[in-house]
N, C-alpha and C positions, 0 to 999 in steps of 0.2 A: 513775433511768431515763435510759437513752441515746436521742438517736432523729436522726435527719433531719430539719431545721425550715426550712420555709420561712416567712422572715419577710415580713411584709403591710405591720405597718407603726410606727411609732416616735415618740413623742414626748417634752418635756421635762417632768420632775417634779423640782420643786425647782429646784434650780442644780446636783444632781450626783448626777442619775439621770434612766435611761430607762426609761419605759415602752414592750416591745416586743411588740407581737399579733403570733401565728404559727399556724401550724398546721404540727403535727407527723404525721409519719408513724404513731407510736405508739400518740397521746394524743388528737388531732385538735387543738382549738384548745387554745392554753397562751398565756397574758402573762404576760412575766419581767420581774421589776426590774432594773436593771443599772446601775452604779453607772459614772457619767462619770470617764475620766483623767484631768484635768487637765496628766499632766507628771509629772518624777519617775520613779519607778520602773515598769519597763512592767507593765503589771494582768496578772493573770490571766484575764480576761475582757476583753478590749479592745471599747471600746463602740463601736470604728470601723466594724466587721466587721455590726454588724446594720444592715445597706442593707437598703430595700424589695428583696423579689425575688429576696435574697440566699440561698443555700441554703448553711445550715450542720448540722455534728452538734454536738448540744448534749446535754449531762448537765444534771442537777436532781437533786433532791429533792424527792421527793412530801411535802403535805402537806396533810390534807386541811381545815381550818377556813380557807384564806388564797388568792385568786382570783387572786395573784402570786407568783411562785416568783423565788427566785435561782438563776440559774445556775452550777453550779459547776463548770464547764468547755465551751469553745468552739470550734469549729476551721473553715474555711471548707470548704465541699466545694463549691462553685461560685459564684464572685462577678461577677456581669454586669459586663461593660463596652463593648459598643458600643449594648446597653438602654441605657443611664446620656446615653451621648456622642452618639448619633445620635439628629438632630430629630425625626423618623418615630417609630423604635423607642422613645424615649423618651416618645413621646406614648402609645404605644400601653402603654409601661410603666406608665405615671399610671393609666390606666385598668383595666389589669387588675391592679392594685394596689391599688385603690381597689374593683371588681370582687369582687374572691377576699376581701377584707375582708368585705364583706356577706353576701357568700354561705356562707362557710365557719366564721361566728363562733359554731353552734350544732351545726355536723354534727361526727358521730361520728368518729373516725379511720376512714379507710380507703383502705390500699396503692396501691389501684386509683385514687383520688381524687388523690391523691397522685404517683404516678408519673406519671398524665397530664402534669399540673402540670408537673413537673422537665422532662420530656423536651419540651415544648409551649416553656417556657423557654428551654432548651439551643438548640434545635431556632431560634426567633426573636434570638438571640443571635447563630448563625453562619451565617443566611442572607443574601444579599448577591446572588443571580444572578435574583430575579424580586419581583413587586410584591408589597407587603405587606398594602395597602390593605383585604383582609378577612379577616384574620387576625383579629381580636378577634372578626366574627363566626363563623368558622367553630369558635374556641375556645369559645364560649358553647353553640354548637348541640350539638360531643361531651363537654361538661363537664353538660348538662342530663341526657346519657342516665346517664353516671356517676353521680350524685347522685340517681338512680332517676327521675326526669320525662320521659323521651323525647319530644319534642317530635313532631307529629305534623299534615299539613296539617288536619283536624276542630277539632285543636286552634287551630292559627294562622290559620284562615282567619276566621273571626267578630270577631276584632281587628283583623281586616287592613284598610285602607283599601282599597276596586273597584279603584284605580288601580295598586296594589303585588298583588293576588290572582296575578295570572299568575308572578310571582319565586317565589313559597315552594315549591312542587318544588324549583327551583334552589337557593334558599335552604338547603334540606335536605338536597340531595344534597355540600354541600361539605363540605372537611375542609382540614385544614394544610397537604397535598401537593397537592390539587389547587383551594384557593381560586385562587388567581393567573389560574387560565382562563375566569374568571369576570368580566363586565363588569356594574357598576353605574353609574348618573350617582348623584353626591356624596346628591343628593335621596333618591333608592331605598335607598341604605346607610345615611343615616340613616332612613328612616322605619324599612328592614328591624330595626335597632341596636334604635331604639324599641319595636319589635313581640315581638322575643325579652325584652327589660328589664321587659318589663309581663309579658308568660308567666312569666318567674322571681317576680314577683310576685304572680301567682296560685298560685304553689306555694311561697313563702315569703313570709310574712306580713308577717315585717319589714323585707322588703329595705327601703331607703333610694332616695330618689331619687337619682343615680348624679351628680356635680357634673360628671365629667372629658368626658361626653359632650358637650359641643360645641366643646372642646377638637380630637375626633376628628374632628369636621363641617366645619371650617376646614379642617384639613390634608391631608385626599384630593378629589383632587377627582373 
């Protein structure tokens, strides 16, 4: 199987391998083994290439008794770099990295989930001419409707603290082009952060309490 893989996230097993969670355009979630370079002869899978965030097409072999697959072939189709280098964006990277891990470690493949994804990516990658600052929420709020939850004020308002009830209209009406025109104080954005992270955890079970959130709470103000 060929597909489009966005990787989430990577760690070491052994002295010379990775373990790398993704989620596939094809497959939905897939973790491949991938065996470290050390030097020498260059790999046919180069283990530099799976960055958090990174979008590549990747080959496999299906098999169905084993919860890690090797890859047997790799190629970049889009590798972040001012996500990686810039203070901001890389915070924001932490998060919806850490993000799109919990949320996406059980759902199904789908194009639609998927494409968001890339173009949401791409799209935070080369923007540079206005503020970023709620970008991750406005990412959570069209990524809830994708994944079938539509979030809705009935729903957000009984979680909502009296003091933040007047924001979720606004809250709701934003998206990637037009978060920027949008003013929170630091306080509002996170409790707003808070309020969407507990709704995804009424609609999945598992989620995890999220580490990179106060990470986010420091750096906007």
């Amino acid at each position: 199987m060929t597909s489009p893989t966005l990787i989430l996230h990577s760690h070491k097993y052994a002295d010379d391998r990775l373990i790398v969670e993704t989620y596939t355009e094809a497959a939905g979630p897939v973790s491949f083994i991938v065996r470290i370079n050390h030097g020498g002869r260059q790999a046919a899978v180069p283990h530099t290439i799976f960055q958090p965030l990174a979008l590549l097409e990747i080959s496999w072999e299906e098999h169905a008794r084993t919860t890690l697959v090797k890859p047997t072939a790799a190629r970049p189709l889009h590798i972040p770099h001012s996500i990686t280098t810039h203070p901001v964006k890389s915070a924001l990277a932490l998060f919806l990295a850490e993000f799109l891990r919990a949320a996406l470690h059980q759902e199904p493949p789908s194009p639609l989930v998927f494409n968001y994804i890339d173009q949401a990516l791409r799209w935070l990658e080369t923007v540079e001419d206005r503020p970023i600052a709620n970008v991750h929420i406005a990412f959570l709020i069209r990524l809830a409707t994708l994944l079938g939850f539509s979030p809705t004020p009935e729903e957000l308002l009984p979680i909502c603290p009296h003091q933040h009830t007047d924001a979720i209209p606004t809250l709701l009406r934003m998206n990637l082009a037009n978060q920027h025109l949008y003013q929170f104080t630091r306080q509002q954005r996170t409790e707003l952060l808070r309020i969407i992270l507990l709704y995804y955890r009424q609609h999945l079970p598992a989620f995890p309490q999220m580490k990179s959130v106060e990470v986010l709470s420091l750096i906007f103000d």
